[in-house]
C-alpha positions, 0 to 999 in steps of 0.5 A, spaced: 542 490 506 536 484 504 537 482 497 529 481 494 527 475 497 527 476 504 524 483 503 519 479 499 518 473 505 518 478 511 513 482 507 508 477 506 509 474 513 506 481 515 500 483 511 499 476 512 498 477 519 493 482 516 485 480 517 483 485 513 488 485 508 485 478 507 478 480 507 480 484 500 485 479 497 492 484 497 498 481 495 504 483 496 508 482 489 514 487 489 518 489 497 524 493 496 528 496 500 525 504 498 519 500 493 513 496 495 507 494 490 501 491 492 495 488 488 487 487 490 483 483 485 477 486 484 470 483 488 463 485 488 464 485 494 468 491 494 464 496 489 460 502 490 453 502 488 455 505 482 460 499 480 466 503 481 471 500 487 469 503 494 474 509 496 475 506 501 478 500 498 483 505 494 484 509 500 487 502 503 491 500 497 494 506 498 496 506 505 499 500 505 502 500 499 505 507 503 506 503 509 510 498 506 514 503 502 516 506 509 517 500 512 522 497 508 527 503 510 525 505 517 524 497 520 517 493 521 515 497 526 512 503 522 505 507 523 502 511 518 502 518 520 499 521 516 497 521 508 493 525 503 489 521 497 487 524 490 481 520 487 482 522 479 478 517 475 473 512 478 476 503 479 473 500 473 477 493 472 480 486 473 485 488 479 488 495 482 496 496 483 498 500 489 506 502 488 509 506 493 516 509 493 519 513 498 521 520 496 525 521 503 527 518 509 531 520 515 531 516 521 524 516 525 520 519 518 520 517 512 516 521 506 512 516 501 508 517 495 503 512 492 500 511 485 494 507 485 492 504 479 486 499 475 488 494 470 482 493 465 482 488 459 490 488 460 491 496 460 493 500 466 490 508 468 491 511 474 485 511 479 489 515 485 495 518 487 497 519 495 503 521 499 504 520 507 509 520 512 511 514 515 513 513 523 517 509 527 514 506 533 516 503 540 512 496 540 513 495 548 509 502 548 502 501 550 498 506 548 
């Protein structure tokens, strides 16, 4: 078992290799065996025209967030297989928080959820929740 370090480190290094992870700013502040969180600070550039974060931002959030969690059971090389998203009150703050944690895992699979949350003026209120399901992949495959 990885003490928090290095599943921090390994974590780090992956959605590093990320563009668009990159392009919005995650962070990887928490990765656990079974828990990951992420942060985005907000930008302009990832708001809607009514100055809500895009849902597609969210939707993001919570799918790496999802990814991670997964990953941090079944190994690095981990897909997402599928996931839902409720959109329950409109991004309006400083940054989102995205905690995953798994729910269950066996072997190839690992069900997730993750609630998504906005920090405005130090106050965090949920903006999303999602759950999806995590699955081990072949790297050497081409698909």
């Amino acid at each position: 078992m990885k003490n928090h370090d290095e599943y921090l480190y390994i974590g780090r290094q992956l959605l590093d290799a990320q563009p668009f992870s990159k392009f919005v700013g995650a962070k990887l502040t928490t990765f656990n065996e079974g828990e990951a969180v992420l942060e985005i600070p907000i930008k302009e550039n990832l708001l809607q025209q009514n100055g809500f974060v895009h849902g597609g931002v969210l939707s993001y959030a919570a799918d790496n967030a999802l990814t991670f969690t997964g990953g941090s059971v079944l190994g690095t090389h981990v897909l997402t297989s599928e996931y839902k998203i409720n959109y329950v009150r409109p991004a309006i703050g400083e940054s989102l928080i995205a905690t995953g944690l798994v729910v269950y895992a066996g072997k190839r699979q690992a069900v997730c959820r993750c609630d998504v949350e906005v920090i405005k003026n130090g106050e965090k209120k949920l903006c999303a929740t999602a759950q999806g399901t995590i699955v081990t992949f072949d790297p050497s495959l081409k698909i």
